[in-house]
N, C-alpha and C positions, 0 to 999 in steps of 0.2 A: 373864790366863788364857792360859795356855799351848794352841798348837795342836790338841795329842792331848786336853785335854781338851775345846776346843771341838767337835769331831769325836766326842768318846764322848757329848758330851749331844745335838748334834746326832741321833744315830744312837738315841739313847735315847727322844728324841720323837717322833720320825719313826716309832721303833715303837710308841709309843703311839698317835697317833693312827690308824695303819693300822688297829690292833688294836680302837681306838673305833668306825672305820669299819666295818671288816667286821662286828662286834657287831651294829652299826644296822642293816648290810644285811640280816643272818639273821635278826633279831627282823619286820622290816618286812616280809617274805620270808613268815614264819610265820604273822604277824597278818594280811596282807592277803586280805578277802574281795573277793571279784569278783560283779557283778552279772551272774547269767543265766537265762537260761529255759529250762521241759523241751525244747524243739530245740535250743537251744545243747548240753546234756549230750547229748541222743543222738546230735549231727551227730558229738563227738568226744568218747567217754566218758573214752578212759585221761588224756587233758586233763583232766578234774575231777573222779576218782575220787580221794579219800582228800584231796582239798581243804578248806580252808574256804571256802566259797558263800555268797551270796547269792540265793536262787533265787526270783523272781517270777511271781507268773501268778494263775488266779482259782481259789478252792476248788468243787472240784467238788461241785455240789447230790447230798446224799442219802452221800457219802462220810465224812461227820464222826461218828465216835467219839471221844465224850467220858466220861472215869469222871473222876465228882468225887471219889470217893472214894482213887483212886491221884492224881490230877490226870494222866492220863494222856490226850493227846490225839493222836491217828490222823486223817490226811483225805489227802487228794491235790487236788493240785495241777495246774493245765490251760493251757496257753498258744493254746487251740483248735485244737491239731496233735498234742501229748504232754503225758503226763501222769507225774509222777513222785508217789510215794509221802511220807509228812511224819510223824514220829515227835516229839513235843514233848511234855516231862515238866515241867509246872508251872504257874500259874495261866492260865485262860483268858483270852484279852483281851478285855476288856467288847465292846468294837466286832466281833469274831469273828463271820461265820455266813457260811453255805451262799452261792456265787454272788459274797463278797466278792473283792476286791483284797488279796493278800496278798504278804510278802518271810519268806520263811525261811532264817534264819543258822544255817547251822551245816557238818555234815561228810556231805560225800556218798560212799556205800557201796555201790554197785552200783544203780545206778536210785533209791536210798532215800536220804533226807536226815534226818539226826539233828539235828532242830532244839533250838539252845541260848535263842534268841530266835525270837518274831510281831513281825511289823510291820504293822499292819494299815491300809489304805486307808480313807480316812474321807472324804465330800462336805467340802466348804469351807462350806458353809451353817449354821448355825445357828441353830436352832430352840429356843423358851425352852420350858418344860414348859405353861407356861399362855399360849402365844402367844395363841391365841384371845380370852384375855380382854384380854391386853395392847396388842394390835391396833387399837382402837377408840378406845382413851388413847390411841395413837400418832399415829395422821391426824388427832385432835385438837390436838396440842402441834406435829406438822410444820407445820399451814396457818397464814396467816400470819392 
């Protein structure tokens, strides 16, 4: 192979992969939600306005509108200093209610967050439905 061709493939991959690179940076760029809280948005809004978010904190009691009918869910959101609003169009999450632990994924609009995903906070504990009666078989099969 001749010089000038080594040099035209050279140059041909070289664009290629720049061209794979920057791809990866713009998609990763677009896709990446960031984790924060209503004080992180209000310390610096035009920072997370029209972002994809991750936005944490606890559902404020007495704020949950729910229509099963649209599946249309309204609440607000509290980090005990600010509160941001939460717009979420789709099935309720079983673990959902007033006072929980929640992350809302989605697009923030001016203090209001269009939630595409719930994530909701759940104890580590586990509890059977009939623990009560199973409790009693248990300390019997544990002792030696």
């Amino acid at each position: 192979m001749s010089k000038t061709k080594k040099w035209k493939w050279t140059i041909v991959v070289s664009s290629i992969i720049v061209i794979v690179v920057l791809f990866v940076i713009t998609t990763a760029k677009k896709n990446t939600a960031y984790y924060v809280t209503p004080s992180e948005i209000y310390a610096s809004p035009a920072k997370y306005d029209n972002r994809n978010l991750r936005v944490m904190g606890f559902v404020i009691p007495k704020s949950v509108v729910w229509d099963p009918a649209t599946l249309n869910l309204h609440f607000v959101v509290t980090d005990s200093k600010k509160n941001i609003t939460v717009d979420y169009a789709g099935v309720k999450p079983d673990m959902f209610k007033e006072g929980q632990g929640v992350i809302a994924v989605g697009m923030l609009e001016s203090y209001h967050i269009q939630a595409t995903k719930l994530l909701v906070k759940h104890t580590a504990e586990y509890r059977a439905k009939h623990a009560h009666i199973l409790s009693p078989i248990q300390k019997k099969l544990d002792s030696p």
